[in-house]
Each structure stands twice: as C-alpha cells, then as structure tokens.
N, C-alpha and C positions, 0 to 999 in steps of 0.2 A: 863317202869319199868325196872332196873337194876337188875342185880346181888344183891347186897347190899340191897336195897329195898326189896327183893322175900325172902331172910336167916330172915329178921326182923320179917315177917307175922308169926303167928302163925299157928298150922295146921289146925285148921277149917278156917280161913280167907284163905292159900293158896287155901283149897278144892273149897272155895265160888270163890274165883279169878279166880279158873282154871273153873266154869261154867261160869260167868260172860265175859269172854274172850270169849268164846266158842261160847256164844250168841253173842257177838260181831261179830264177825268173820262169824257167818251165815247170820248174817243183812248185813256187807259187801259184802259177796257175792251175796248176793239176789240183792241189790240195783245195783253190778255192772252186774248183768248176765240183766237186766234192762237198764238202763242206764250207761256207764261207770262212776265210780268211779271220781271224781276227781285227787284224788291221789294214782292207786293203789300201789303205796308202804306201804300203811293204811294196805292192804292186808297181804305182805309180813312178817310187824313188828307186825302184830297180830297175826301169825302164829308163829312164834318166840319167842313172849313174850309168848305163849303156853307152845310151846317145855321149854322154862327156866322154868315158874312154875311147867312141870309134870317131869323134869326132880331133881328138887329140893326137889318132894314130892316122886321119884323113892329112892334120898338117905336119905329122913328122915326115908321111912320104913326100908331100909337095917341096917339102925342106930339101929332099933327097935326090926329086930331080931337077 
C-alpha cells in the first residue's frame, strides 16, 4: 500500500487498516518465531506499511486541531 493509496482511505477505513495490519504483523511474527518465514521482508514491509498509516492518521488529527 503506497502513499497515494493511505491519503485516499477515509478515517474510519485508515483506523480499521492500522488494526488489520497490526494483526498481520503479529500472525507474521508468530509463524516466523515458529518456523521461518519464507520471506522475512513480509516482516519488514508490514512494519512500514504501519508506520505510513499511523503516521497519516498522526497528520489528519493535527489537521483537526
């Protein structure tokens, strides 16, 4: 998910993405603390795609107040 893609979400869809990600990211780690990963860079870009959506719902609130 881009830049471009995260500006379009509304704020309740960001809110739901940033937990949906969130659960992602603890099933990836579960599965590789398990067995490795296939690819942990899955790891890394869901970590990231994180940081973009809370950092996109950090400047819609400051928009806000």
């Amino acid at each position: 998910m881009n830049n471009a893609q995260i500006k379009e979400l509304s704020t309740d869809e960001l809110n739901d993405r940033i937990s949906e990600e969130r659960a992602q990211l603890n099933r990836l780690k579960l599965s590789h603390a398990v067995s490795p990963v296939e690819s942990p860079a899955k790891i890394t870009h869901s970590r990231k795609t994180i940081a973009r959506l809370l950092t996109e719902a950090a400047k819609r609130a400051a928009a806000n107040n």
